[in-house]
C-alpha positions as CSV (number, residue, x, y, z in Angstrom):
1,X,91.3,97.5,84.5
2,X,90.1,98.8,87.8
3,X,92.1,99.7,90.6
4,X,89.2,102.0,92.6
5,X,90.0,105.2,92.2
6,X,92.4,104.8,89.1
7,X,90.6,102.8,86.0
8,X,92.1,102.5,82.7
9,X,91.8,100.6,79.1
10,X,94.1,98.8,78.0
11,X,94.2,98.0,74.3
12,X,97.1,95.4,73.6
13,X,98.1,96.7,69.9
14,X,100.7,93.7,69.3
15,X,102.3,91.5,71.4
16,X,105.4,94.6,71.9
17,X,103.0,97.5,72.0
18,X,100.3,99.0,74.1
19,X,98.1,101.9,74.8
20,X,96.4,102.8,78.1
21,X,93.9,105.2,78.8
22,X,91.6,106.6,81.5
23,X,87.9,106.9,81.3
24,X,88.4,110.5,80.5
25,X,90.5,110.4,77.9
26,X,93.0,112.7,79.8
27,X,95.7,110.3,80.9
28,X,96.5,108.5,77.3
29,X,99.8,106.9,76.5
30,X,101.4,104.3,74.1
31,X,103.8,102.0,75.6
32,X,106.6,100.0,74.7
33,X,105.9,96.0,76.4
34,X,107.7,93.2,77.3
35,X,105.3,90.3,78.0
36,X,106.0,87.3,79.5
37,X,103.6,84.3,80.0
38,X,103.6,82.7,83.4
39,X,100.9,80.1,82.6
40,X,97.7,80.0,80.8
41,X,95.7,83.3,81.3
42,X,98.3,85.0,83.2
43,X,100.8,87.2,81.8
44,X,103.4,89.2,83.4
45,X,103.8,92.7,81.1
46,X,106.4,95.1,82.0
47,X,106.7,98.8,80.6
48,X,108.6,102.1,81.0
49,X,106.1,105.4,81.6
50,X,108.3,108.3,82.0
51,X,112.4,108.4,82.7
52,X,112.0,106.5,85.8
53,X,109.0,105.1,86.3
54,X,108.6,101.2,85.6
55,X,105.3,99.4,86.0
56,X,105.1,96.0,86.4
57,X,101.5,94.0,85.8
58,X,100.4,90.4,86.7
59,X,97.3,89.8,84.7
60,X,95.9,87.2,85.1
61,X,92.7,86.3,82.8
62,X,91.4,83.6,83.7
63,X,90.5,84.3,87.4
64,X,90.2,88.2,85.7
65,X,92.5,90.2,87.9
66,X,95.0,92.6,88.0
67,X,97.6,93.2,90.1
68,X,99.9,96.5,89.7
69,X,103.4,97.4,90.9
70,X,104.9,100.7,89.9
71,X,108.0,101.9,91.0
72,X,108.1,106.0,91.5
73,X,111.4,108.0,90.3
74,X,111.7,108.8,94.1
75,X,112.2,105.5,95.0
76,X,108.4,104.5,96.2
77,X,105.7,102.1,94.9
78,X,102.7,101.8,94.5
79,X,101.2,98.5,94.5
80,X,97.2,97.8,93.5
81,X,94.7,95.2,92.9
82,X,91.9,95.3,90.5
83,X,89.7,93.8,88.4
84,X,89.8,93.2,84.9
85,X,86.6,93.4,82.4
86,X,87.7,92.1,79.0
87,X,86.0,94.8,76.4
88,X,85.5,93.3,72.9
């Protein structure tokens, strides 16, 4: 997944779970998910980070983009756009 300036794997380790990690290595986490399909090749996944901070993803596969909304403990968001490279 790339946003620009922020880039990150994601490996989907079940259909509840998921790790993401920078190219660095630096920024890893595993994840608790709730997915939700919107249509073919687009999902919706929603996760907790820390106490307070929720990210909300539309991936969508098939026209491989990402689009990223996470909401701050002080009340802001951040939203992006990037693109998504499937890594097999």
């Amino acid at each position: 997944m790339d946003f620009g300036k922020q880039k990150f794997r994601l490996d989907f380790r079940s259909s509840t779970e998921m790790t993401f990690t920078s190219p660095g290595g630096n920024n890893t986490q595993t994840v608790q998910i709730t997915v939700t399909r919107i249509r073919p090749d687009v999902y919706m996944v929603f996760w907790s980070r820390k106490a307070g901070q929720y990210v909300i993803h539309i991936e969508d596969f098939g026209n491989k983009v990402a689009y990223s909304n996470i909401f701050l403990p002080d009340g802001s968001v951040q939203r992006l756009k990037g693109a998504l490279t499937p890594i097999h």
